[in-house]
Backbone as XML, in Angstrom:
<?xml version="1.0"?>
<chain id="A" units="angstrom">
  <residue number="1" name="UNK">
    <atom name="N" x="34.235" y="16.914" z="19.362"/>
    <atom name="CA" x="33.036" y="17.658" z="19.626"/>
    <atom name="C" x="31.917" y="17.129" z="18.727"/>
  </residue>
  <residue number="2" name="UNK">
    <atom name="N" x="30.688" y="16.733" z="19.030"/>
    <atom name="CA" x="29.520" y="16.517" z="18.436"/>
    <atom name="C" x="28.833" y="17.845" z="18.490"/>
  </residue>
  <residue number="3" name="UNK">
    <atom name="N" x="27.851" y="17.708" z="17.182"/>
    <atom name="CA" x="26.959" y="18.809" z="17.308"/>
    <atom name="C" x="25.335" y="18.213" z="16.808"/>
  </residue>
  <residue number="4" name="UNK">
    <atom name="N" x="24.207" y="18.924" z="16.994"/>
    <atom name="CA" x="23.246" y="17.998" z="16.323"/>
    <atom name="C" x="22.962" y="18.083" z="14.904"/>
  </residue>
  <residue number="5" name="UNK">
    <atom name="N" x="22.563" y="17.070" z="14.274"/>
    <atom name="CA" x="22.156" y="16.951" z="12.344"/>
    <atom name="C" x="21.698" y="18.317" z="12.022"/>
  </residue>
  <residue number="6" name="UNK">
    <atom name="N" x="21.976" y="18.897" z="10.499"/>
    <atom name="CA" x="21.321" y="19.894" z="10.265"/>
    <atom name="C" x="21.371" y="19.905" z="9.160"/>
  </residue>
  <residue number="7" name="UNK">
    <atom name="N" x="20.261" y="20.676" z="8.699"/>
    <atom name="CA" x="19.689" y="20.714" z="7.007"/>
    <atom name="C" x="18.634" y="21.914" z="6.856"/>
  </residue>
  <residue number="8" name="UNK">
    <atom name="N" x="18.579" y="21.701" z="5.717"/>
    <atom name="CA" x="17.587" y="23.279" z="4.998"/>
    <atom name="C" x="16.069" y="22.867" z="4.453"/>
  </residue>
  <residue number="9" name="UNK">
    <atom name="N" x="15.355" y="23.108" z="4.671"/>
    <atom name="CA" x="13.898" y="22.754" z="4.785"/>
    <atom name="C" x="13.592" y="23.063" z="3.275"/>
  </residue>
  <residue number="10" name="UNK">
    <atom name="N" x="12.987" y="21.654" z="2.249"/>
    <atom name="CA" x="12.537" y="22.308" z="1.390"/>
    <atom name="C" x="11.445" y="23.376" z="0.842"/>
  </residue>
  <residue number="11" name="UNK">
    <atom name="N" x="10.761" y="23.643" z="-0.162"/>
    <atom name="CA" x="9.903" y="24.238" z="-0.513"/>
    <atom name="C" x="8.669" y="22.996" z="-0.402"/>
  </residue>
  <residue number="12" name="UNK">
    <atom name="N" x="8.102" y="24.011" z="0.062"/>
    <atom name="CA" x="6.411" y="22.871" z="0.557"/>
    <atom name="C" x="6.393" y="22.223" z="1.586"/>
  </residue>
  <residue number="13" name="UNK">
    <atom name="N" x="7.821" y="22.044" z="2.266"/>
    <atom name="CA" x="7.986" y="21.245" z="3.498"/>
    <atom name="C" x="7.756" y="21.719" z="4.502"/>
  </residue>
  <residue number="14" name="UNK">
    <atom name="N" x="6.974" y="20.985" z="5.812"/>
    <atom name="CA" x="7.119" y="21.632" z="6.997"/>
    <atom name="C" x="8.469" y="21.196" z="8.038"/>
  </residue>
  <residue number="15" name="UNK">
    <atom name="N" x="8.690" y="22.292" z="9.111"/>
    <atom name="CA" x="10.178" y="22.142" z="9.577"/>
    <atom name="C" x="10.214" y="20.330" z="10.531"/>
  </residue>
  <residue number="16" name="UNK">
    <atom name="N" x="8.813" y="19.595" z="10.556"/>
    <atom name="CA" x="8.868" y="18.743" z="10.848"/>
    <atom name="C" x="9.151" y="17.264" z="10.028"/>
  </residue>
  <residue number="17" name="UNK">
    <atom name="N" x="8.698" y="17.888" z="9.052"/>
    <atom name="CA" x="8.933" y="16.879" z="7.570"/>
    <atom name="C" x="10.543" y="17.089" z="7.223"/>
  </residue>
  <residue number="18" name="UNK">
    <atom name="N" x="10.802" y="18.383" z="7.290"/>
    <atom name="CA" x="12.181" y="18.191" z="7.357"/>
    <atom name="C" x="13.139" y="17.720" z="8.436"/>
  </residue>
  <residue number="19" name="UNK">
    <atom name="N" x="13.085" y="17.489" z="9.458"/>
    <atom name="CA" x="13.717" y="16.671" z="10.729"/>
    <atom name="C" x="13.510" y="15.260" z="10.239"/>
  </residue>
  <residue number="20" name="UNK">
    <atom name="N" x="12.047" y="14.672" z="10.187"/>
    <atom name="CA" x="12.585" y="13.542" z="9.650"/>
    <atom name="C" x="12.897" y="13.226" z="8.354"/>
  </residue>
  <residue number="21" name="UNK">
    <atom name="N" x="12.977" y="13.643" z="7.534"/>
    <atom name="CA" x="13.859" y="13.335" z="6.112"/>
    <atom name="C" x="15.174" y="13.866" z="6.620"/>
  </residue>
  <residue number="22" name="UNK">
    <atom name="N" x="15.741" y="14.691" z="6.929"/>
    <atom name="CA" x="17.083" y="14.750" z="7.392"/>
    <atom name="C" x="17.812" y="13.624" z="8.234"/>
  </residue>
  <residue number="23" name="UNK">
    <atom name="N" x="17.223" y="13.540" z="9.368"/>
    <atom name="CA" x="17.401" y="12.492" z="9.963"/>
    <atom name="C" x="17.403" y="10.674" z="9.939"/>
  </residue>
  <residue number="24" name="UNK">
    <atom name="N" x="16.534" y="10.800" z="8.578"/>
    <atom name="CA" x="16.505" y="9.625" z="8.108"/>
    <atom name="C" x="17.717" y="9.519" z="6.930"/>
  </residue>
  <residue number="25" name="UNK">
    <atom name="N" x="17.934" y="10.576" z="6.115"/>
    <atom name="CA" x="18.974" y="10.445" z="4.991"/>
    <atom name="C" x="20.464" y="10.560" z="5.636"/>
  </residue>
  <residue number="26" name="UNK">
    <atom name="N" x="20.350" y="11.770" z="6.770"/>
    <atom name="CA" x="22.192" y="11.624" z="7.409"/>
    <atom name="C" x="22.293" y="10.359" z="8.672"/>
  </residue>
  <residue number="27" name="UNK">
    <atom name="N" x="21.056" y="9.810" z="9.340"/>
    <atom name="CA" x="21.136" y="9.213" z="10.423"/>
    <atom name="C" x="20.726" y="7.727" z="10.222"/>
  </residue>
  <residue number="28" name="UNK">
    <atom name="N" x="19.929" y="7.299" z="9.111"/>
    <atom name="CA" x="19.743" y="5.992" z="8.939"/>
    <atom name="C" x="18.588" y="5.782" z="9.782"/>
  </residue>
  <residue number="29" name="UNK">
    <atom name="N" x="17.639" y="6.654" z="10.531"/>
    <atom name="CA" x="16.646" y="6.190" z="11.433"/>
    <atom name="C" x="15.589" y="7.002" z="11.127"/>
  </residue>
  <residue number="30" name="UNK">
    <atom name="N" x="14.844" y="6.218" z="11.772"/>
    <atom name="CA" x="13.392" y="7.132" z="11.966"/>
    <atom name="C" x="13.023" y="7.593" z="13.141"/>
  </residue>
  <residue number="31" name="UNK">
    <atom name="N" x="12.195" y="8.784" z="13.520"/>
    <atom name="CA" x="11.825" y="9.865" z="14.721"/>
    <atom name="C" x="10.394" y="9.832" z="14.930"/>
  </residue>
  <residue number="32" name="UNK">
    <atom name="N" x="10.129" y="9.929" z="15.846"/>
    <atom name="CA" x="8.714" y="10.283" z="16.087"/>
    <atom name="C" x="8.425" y="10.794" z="17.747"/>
  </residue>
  <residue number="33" name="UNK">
    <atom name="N" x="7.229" y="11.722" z="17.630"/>
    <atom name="CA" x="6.994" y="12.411" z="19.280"/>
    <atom name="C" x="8.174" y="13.692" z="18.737"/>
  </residue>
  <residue number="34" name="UNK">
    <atom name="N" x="7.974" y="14.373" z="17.727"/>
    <atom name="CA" x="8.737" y="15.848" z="17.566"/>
    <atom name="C" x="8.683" y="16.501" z="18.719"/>
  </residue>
  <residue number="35" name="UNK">
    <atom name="N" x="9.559" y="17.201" z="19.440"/>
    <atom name="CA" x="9.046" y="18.467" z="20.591"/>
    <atom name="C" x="9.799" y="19.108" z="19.836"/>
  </residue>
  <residue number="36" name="UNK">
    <atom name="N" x="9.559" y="20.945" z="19.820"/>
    <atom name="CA" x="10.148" y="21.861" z="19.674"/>
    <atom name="C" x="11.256" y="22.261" z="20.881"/>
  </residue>
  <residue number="37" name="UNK">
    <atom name="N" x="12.170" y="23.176" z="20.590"/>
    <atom name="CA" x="13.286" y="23.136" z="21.925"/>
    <atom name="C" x="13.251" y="24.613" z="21.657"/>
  </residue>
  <residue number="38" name="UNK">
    <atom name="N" x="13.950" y="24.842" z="20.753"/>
    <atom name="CA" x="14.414" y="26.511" z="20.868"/>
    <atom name="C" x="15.020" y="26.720" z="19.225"/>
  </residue>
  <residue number="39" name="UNK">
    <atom name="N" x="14.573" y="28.292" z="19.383"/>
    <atom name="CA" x="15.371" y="29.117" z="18.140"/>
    <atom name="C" x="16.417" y="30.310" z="18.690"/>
  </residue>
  <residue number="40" name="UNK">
    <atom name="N" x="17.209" y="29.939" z="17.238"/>
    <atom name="CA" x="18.314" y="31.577" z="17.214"/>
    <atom name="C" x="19.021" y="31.734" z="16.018"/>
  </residue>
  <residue number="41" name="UNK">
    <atom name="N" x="19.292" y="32.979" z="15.803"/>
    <atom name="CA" x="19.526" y="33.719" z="14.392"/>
    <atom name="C" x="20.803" y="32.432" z="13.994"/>
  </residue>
  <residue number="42" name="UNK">
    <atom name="N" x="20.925" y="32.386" z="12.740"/>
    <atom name="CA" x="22.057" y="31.543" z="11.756"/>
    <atom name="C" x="23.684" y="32.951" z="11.164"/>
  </residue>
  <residue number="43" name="UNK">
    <atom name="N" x="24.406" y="32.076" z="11.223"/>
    <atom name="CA" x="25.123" y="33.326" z="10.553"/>
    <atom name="C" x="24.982" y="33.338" z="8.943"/>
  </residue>
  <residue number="44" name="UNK">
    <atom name="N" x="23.926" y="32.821" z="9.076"/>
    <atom name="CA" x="23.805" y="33.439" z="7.465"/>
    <atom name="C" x="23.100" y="34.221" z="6.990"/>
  </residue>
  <residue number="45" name="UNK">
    <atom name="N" x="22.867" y="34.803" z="6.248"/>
    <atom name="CA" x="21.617" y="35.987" z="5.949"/>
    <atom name="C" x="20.233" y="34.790" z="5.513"/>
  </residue>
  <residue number="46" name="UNK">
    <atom name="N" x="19.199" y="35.620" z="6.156"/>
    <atom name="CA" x="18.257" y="35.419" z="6.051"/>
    <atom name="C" x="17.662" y="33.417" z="6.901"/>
  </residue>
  <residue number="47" name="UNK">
    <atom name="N" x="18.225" y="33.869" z="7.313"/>
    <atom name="CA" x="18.215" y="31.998" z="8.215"/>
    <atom name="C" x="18.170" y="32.097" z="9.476"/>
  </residue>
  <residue number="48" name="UNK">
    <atom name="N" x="17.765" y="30.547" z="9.773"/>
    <atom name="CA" x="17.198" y="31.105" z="11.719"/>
    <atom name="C" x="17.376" y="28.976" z="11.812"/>
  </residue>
  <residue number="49" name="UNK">
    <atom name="N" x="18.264" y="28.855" z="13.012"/>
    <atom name="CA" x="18.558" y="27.692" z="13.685"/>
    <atom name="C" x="16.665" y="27.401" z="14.452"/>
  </residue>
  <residue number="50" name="UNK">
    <atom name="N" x="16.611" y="26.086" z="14.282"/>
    <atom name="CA" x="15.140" y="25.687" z="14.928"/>
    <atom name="C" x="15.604" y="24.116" z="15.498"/>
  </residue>
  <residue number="51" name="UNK">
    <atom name="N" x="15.894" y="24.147" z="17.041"/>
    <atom name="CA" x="16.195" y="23.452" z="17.520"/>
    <atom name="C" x="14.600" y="21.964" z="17.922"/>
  </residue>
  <residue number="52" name="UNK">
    <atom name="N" x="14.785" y="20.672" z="18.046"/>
    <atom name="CA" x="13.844" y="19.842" z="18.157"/>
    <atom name="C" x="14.414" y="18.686" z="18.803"/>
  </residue>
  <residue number="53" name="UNK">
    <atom name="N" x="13.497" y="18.259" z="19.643"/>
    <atom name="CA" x="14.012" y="16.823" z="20.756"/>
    <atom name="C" x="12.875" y="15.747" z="19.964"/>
  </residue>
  <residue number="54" name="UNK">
    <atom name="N" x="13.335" y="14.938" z="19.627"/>
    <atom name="CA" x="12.652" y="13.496" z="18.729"/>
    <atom name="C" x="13.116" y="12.282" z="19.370"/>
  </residue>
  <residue number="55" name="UNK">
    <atom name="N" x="11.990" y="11.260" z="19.842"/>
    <atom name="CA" x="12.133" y="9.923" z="19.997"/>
    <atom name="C" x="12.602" y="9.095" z="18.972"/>
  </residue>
  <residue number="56" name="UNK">
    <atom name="N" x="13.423" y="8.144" z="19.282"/>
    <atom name="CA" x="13.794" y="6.949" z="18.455"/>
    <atom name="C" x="12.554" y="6.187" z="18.251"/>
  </residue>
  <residue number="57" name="UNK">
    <atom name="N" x="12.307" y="5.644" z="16.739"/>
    <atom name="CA" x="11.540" y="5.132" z="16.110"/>
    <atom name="C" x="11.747" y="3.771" z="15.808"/>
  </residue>
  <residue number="58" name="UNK">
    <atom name="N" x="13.020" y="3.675" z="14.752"/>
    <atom name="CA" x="12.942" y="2.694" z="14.133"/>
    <atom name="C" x="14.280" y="3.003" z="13.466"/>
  </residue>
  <residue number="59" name="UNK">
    <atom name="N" x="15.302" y="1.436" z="13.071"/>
    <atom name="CA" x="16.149" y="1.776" z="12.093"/>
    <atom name="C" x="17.474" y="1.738" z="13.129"/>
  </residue>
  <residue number="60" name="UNK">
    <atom name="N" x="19.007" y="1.083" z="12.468"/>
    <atom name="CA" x="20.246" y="1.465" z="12.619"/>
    <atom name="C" x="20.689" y="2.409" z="12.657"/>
  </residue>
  <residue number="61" name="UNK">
    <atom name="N" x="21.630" y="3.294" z="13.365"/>
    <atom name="CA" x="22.159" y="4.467" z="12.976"/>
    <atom name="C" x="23.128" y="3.370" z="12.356"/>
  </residue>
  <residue number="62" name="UNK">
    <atom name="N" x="23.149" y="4.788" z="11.002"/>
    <atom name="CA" x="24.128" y="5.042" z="10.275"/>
    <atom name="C" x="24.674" y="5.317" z="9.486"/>
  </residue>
  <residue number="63" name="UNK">
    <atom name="N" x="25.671" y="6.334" z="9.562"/>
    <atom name="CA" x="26.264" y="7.786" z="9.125"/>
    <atom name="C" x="26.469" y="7.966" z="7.784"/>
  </residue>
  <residue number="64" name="UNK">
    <atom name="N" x="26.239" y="8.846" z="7.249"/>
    <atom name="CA" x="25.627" y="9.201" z="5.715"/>
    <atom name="C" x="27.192" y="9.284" z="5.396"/>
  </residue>
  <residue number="65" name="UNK">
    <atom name="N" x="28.086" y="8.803" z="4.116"/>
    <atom name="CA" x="29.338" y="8.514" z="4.031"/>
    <atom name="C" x="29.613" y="9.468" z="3.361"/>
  </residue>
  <residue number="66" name="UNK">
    <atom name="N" x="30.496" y="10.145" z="3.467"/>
    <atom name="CA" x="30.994" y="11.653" z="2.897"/>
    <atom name="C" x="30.231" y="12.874" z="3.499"/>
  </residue>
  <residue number="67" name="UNK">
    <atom name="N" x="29.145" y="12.952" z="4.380"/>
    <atom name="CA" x="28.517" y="13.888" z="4.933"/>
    <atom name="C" x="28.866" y="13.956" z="6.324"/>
  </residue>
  <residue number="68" name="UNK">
    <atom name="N" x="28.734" y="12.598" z="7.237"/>
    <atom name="CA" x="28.773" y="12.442" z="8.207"/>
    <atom name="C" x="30.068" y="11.707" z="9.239"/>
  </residue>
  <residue number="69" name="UNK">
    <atom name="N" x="30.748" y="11.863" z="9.678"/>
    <atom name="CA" x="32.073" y="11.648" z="10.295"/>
    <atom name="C" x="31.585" y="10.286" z="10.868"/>
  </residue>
  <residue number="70" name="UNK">
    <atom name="N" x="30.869" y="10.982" z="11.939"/>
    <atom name="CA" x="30.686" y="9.770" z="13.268"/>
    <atom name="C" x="29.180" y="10.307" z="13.688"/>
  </residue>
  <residue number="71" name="UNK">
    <atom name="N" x="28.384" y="9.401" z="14.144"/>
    <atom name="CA" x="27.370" y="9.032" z="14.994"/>
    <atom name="C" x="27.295" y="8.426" z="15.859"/>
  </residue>
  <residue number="72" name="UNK">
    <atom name="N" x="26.919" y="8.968" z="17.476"/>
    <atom name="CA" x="26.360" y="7.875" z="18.561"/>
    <atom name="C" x="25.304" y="8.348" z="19.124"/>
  </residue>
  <residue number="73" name="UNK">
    <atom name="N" x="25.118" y="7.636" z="20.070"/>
    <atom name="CA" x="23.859" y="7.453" z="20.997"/>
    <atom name="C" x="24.342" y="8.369" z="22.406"/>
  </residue>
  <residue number="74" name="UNK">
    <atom name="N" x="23.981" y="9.036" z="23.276"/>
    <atom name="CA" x="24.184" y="10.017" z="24.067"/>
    <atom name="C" x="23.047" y="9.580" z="25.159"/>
  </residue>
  <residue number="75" name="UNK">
    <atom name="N" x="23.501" y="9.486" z="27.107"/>
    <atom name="CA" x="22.630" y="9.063" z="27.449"/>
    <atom name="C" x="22.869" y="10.373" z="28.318"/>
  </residue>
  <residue number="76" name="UNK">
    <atom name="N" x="21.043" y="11.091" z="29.303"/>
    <atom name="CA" x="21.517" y="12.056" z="29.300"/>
    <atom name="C" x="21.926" y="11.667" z="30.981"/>
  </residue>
  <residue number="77" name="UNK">
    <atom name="N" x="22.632" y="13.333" z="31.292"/>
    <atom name="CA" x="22.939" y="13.016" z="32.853"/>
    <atom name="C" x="22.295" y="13.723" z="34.240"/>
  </residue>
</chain>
């Protein structure tokens, strides 16, 4: 089962600055053309899932070692 990258937005950051620094530190690439997709509550207190569709930029995938299992490319159907 795959699921998509996820991370916690720092202080001062916007949730777009955080997609690509996430995505660049667990994925090895760069994003650009952010769209928003969708939100829903986290099971954690005080947290909220913020879903985003991003173009390929630039850069190899590849998988942050001890964080990340596996990475691929997904074409859709």
């Amino acid at each position: 089962m795959y699921s998509a990258l996820a991370g916690f937005v720092e202080v001062g950051e916007s949730v777009e600055q955080c997609l690509r620094r996430e995505v660049r530190e667990e994925a090895g690439i760069e994003i650009k053309n952010i769209r928003w997709f969708g939100s829903q509550s986290w099971p954690f207190p005080d947290s909220l899932m913020i879903g985003f569709i991003a173009d390929y930029a630039d850069g190899e995938i590849l998988p942050k070692i001890n964080e990340i299992e596996d990475l691929r490319w997904f074409k859709k159907k």
